[in-house]
ROSE-4610 file (N, C-alpha, C; in Angstrom, 1 decimal, always signed):
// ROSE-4610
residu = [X/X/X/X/X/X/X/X/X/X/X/X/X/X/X/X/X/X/X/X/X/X/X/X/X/X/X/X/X/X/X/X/X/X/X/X/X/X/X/X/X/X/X/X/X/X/X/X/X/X/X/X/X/X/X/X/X/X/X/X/X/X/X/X/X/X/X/X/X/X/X/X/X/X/X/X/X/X/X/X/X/X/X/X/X/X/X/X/X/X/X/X/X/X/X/X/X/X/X/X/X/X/X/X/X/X/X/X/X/X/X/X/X/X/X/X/X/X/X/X/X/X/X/X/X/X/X/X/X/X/X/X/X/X/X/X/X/X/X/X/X/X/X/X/X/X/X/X/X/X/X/X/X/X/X/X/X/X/X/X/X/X/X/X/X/X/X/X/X/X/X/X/X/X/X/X/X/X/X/X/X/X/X/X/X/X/X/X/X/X/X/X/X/X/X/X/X/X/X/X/X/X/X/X/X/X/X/X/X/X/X/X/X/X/X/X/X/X/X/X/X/X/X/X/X/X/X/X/X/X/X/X/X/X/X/X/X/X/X/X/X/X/X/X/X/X/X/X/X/X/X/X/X/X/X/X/X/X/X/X/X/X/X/X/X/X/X/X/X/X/X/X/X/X/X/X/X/X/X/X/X/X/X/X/X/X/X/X/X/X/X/X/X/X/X/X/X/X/X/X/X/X/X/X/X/X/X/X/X/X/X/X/X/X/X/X/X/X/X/X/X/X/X/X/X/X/X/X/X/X/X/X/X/X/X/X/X/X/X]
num = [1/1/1/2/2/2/3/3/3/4/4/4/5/5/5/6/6/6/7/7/7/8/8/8/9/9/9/10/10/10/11/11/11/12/12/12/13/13/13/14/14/14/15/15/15/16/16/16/17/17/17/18/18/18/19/19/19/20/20/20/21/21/21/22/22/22/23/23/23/24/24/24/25/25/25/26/26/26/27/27/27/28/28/28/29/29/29/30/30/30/31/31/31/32/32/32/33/33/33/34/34/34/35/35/35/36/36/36/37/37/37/38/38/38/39/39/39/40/40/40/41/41/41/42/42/42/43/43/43/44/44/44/45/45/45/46/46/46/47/47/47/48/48/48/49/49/49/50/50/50/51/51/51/52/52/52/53/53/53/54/54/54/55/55/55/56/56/56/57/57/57/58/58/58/59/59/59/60/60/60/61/61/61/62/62/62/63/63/63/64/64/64/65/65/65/66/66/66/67/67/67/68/68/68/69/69/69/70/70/70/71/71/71/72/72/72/73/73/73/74/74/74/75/75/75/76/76/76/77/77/77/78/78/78/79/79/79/80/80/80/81/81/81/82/82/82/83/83/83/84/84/84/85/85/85/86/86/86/87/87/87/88/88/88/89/89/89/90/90/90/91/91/91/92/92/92/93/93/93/94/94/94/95/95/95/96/96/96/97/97/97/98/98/98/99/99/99/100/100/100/101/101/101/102/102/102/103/103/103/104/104/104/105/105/105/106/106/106/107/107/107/108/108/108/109/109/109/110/110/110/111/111/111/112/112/112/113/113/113]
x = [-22.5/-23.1/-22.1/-21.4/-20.6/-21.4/-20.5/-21.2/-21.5/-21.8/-22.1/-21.0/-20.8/-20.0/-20.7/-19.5/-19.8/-19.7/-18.9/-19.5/-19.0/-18.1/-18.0/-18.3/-19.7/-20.9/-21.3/-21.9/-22.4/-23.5/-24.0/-25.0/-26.8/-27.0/-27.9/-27.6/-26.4/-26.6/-26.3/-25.3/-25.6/-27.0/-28.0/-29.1/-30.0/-29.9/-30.7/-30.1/-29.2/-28.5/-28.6/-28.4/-29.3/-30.8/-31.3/-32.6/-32.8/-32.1/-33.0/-32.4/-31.3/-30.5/-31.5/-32.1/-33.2/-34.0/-34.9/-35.8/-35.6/-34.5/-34.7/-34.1/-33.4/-33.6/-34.6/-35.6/-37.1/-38.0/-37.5/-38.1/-37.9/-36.6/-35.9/-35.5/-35.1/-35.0/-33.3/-32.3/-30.8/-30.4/-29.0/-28.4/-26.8/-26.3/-24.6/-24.2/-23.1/-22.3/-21.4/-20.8/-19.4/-19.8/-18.9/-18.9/-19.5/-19.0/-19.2/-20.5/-20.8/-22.4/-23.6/-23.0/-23.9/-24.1/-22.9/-23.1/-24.7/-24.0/-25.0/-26.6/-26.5/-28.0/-28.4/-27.5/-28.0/-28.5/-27.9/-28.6/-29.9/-30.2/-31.1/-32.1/-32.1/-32.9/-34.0/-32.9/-33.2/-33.9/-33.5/-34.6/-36.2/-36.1/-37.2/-37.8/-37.6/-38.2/-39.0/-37.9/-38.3/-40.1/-39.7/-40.9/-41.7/-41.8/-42.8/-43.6/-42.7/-43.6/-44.7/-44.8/-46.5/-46.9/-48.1/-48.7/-49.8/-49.3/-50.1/-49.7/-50.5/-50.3/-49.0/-48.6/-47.6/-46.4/-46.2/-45.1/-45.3/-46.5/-46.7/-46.2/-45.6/-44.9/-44.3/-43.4/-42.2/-41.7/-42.2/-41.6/-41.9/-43.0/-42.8/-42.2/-41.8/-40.7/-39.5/-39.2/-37.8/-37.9/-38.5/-39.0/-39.6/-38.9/-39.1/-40.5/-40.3/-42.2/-43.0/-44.0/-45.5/-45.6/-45.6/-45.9/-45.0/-43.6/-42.3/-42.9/-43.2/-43.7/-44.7/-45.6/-46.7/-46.1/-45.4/-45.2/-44.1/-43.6/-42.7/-44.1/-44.7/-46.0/-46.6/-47.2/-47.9/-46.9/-46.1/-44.7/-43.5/-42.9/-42.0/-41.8/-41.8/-42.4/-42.9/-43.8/-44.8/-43.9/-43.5/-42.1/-41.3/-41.0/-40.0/-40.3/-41.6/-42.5/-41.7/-41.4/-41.3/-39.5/-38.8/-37.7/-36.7/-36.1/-35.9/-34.1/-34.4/-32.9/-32.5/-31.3/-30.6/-31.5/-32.1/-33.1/-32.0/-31.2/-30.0/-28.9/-28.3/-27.1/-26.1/-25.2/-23.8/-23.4/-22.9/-21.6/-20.7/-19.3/-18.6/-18.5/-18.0/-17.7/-15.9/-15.6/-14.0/-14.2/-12.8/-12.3/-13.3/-14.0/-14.3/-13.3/-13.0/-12.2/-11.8/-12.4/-11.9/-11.2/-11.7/-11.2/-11.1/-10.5/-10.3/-11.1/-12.0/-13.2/-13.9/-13.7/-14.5/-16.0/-16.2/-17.7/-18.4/-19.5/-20.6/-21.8/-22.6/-24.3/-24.8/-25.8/-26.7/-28.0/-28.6/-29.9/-30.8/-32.1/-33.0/-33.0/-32.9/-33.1/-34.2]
y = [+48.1/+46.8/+46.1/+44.7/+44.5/+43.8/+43.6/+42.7/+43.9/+45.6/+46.1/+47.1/+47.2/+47.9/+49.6/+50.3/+51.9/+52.2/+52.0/+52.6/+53.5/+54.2/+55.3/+56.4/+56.6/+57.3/+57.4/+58.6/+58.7/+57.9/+57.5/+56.7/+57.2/+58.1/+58.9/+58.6/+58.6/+58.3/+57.3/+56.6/+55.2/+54.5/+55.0/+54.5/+54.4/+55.7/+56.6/+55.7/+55.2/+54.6/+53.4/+52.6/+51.2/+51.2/+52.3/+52.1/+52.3/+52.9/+53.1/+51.9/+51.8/+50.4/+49.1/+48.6/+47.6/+47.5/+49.5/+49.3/+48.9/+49.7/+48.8/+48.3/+47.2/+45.9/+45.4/+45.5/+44.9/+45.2/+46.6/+47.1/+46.1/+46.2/+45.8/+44.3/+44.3/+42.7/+42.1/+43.2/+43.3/+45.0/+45.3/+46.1/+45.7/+46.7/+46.9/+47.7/+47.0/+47.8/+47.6/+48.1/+47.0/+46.1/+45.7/+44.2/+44.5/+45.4/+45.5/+45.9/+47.0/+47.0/+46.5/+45.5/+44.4/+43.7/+43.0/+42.4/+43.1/+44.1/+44.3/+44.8/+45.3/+45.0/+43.6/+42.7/+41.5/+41.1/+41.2/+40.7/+41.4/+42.5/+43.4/+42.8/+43.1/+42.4/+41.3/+40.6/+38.9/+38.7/+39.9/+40.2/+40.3/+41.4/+41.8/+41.1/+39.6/+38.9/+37.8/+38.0/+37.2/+37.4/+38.9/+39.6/+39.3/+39.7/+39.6/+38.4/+37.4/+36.3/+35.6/+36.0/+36.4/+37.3/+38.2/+39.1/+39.4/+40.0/+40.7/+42.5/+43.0/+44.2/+44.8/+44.3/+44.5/+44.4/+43.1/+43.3/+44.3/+44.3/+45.9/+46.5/+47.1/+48.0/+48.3/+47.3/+46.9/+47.3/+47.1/+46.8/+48.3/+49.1/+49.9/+51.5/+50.6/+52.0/+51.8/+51.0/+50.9/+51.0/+50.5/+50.5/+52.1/+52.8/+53.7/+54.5/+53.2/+53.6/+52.5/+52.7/+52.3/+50.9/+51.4/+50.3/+49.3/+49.7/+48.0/+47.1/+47.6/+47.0/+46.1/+46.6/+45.7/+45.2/+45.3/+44.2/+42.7/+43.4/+42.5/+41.5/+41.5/+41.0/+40.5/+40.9/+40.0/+39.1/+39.5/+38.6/+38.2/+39.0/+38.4/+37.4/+38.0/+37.0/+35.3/+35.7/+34.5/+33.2/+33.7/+32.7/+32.3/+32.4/+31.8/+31.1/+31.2/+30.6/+29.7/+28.5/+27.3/+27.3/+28.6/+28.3/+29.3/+28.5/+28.9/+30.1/+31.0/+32.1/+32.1/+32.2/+32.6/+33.2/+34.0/+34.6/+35.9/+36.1/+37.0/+36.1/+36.5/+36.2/+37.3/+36.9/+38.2/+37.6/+38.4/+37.7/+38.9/+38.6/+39.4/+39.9/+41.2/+41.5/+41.9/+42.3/+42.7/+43.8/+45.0/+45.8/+47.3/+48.2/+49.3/+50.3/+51.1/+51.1/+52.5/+53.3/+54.9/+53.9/+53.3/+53.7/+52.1/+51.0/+49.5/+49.1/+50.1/+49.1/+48.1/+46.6/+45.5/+45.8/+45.7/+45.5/+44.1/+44.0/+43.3/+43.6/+42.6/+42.4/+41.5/+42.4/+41.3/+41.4/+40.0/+39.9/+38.7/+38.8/+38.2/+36.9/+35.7/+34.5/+33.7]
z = [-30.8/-31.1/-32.1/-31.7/-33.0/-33.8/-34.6/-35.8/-36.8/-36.4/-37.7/-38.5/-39.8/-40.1/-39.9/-40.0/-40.1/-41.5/-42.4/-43.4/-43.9/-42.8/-43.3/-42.7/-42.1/-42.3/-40.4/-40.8/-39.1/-39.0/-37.5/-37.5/-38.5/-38.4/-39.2/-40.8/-41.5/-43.1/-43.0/-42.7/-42.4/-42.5/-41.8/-41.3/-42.8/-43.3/-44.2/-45.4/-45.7/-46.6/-47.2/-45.9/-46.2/-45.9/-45.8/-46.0/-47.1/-48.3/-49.5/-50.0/-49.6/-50.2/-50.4/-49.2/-48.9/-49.7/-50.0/-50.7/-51.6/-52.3/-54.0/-54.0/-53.4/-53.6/-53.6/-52.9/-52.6/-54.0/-54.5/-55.7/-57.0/-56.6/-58.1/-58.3/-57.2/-57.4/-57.6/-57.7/-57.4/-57.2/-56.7/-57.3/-57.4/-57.6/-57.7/-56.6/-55.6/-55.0/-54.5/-53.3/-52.8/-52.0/-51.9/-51.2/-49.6/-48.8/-47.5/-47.3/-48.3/-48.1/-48.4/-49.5/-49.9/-49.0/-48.0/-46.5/-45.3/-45.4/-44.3/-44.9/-46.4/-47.3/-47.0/-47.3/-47.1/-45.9/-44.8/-43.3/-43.4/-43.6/-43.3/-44.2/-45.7/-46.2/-46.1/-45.3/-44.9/-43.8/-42.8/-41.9/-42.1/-42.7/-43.1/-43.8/-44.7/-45.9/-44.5/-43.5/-42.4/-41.7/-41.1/-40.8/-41.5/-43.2/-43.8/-43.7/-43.2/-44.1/-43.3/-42.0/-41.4/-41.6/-42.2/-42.3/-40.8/-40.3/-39.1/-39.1/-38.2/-38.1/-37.6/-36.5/-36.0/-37.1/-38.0/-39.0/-40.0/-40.1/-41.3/-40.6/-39.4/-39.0/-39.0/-38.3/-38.2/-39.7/-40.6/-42.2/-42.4/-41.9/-42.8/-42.1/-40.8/-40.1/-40.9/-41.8/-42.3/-43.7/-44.5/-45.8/-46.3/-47.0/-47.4/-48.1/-49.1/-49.9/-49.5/-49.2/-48.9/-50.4/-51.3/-52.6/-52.1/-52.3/-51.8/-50.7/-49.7/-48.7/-48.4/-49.4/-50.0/-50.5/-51.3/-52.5/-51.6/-50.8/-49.4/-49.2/-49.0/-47.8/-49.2/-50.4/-51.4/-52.2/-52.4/-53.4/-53.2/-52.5/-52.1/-51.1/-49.7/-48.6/-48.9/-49.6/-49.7/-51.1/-51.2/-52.6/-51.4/-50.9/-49.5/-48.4/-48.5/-47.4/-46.6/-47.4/-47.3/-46.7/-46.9/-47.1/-45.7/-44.8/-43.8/-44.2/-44.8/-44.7/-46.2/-46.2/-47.5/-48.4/-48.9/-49.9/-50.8/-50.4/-51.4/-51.5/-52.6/-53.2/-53.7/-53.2/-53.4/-54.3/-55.8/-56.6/-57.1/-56.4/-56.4/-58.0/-58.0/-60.0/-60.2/-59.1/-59.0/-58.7/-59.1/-58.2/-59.3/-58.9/-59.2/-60.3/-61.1/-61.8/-61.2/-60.7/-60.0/-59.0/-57.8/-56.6/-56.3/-57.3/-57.2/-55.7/-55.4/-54.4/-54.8/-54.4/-54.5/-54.6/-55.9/-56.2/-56.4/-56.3/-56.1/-56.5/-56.9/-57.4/-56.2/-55.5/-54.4/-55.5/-54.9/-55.7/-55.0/-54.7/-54.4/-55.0/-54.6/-55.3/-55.7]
């Protein structure tokens, strides 16, 4: 499929990776990392803020085959979701921080807006 980066990673940690990645984002409300994985946290993210924002059964599903813990998910569907209502995409923001100091990998802060 293009469009997605590897990572690195087989498709299995890959998978497992940006899934906790999502959550807490969802949790927390930003985190820190590099730039490439921020990208594809972000699409993903953005998806799912998408889903949320009709509440039917079917999207509780959808959300919570990917969503790690049961609490975020709800909280996707009572709070977050619902602040966006109105607002068609962009809901994260990338801002780059520079180069990592071990291994000069481009780091980044994604964060919910």
């Amino acid at each position: 499929m293009p469009g997605t980066r590897k990572l690195g990673r087989d498709t299995a940690h890959r998978t497992a990776m940006l899934r906790a990645m999502v959550t807490f984002l969802f949790e927390n409300g930003k985190i820190e990392t590099t730039v490439t994985r921020a990208k594809e946290v972000s699409s993903l993210a953005e998806k799912f803020i998408t889903i949320a924002k009709e509440d039917n059964l079917h999207n509780k599903r959808l959300v919570l085959s990917f969503i790690t813990k049961e609490d975020v998910a709800q909280k996707l569907f009572k709070e977050i979701a619902p602040k966006y209502a109105d607002k068609n995409g962009g809901y994260t923001r990338i801002t780059k921080l520079g180069p990592r100091r071990g291994d000069a990998a481009e780091m980044a802060i994604i964060e919910l807006i």
